[in-house]
C-alpha positions as CSV (number, residue, x, y, z in Angstrom):
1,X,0.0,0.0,0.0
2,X,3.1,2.8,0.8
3,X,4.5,1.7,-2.7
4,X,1.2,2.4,-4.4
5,X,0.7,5.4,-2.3
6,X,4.4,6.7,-3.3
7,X,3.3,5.8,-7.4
8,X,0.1,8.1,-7.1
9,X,2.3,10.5,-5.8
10,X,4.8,10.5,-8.3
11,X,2.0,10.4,-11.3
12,X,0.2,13.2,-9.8
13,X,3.5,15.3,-9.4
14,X,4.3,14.4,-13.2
15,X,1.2,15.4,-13.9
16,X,1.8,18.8,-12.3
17,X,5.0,19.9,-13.5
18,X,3.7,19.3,-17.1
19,X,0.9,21.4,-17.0
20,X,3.1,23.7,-14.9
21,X,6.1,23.7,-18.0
22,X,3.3,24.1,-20.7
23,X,1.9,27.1,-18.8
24,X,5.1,28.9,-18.4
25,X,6.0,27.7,-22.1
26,X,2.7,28.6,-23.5
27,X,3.4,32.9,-21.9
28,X,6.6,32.5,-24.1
29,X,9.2,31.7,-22.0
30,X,12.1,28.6,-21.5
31,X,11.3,26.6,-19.0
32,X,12.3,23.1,-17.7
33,X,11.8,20.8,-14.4
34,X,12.6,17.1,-13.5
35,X,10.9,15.8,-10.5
36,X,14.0,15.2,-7.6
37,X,14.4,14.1,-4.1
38,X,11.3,14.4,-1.8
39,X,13.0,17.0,0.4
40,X,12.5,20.2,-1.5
41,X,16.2,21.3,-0.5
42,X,17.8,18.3,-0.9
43,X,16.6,18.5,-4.9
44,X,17.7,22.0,-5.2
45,X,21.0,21.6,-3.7
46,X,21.0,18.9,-6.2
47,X,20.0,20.2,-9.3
48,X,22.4,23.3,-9.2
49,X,25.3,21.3,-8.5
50,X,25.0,19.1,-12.0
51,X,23.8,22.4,-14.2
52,X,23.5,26.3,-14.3
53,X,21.2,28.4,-13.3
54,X,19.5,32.0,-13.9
55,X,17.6,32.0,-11.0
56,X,15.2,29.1,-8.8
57,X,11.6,30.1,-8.8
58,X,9.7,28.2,-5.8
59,X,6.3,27.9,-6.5
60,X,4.0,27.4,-3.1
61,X,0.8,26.6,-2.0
62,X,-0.9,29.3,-0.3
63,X,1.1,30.8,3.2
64,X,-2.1,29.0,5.4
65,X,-1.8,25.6,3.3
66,X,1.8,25.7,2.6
67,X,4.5,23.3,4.8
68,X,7.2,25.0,3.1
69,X,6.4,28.3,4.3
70,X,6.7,27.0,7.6
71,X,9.7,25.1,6.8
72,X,10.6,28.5,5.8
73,X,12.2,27.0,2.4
74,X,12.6,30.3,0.3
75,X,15.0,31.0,2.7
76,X,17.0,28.1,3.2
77,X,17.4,27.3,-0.2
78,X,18.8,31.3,-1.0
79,X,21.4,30.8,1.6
80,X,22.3,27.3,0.1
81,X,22.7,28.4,-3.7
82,X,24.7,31.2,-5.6
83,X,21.4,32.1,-7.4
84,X,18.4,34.5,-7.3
85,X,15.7,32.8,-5.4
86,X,12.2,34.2,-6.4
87,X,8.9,33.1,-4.5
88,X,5.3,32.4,-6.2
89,X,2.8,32.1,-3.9
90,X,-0.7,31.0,-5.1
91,X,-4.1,32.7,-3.8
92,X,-5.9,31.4,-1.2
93,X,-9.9,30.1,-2.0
């Protein structure tokens, strides 16, 4: 049942980061993603270390829904990398 759980997961997230691509591809600009390690941080720290980047953009939930507002990620994750960090927060319902 955790394995299944983990595959839902995983779809749903793939799911999500190709809508999210076409979106941002579809107002004109580059864009790319690859889903990473399940801590948010750990993926960053990651993904700058094999390639180059312009800037991270870390798209939350809203501040009332969101664990990494809490985890207080934005900011860990600009004093981990050499990089602009910019924050998206969607609206709350």
């Amino acid at each position: 049942e955790h394995e299944g759980a983990i595959q839902r997961g995983t779809e749903g997230a793939k799911e999500r980061l190709k809508f999210a691509l076409a979106s941002v591809r579809a107002a004109g600009a580059c864009a790319l993603g690859a889903l990473g390690d399940p801590d948010p941080l750990q993926a960053v720290e990651l993904q700058v270390q094999c390639s180059s980047y312009d800037e991270i953009i870390v798209s939350m939930l809203p501040e009332d829904k969101s664990r990494w507002v809490k985890a207080d990620l934005p900011s860990r994750i600009a004093r981990t990398v050499q990089v602009p960090v910019t924050t998206i927060t969607a609206k709350g319902d």
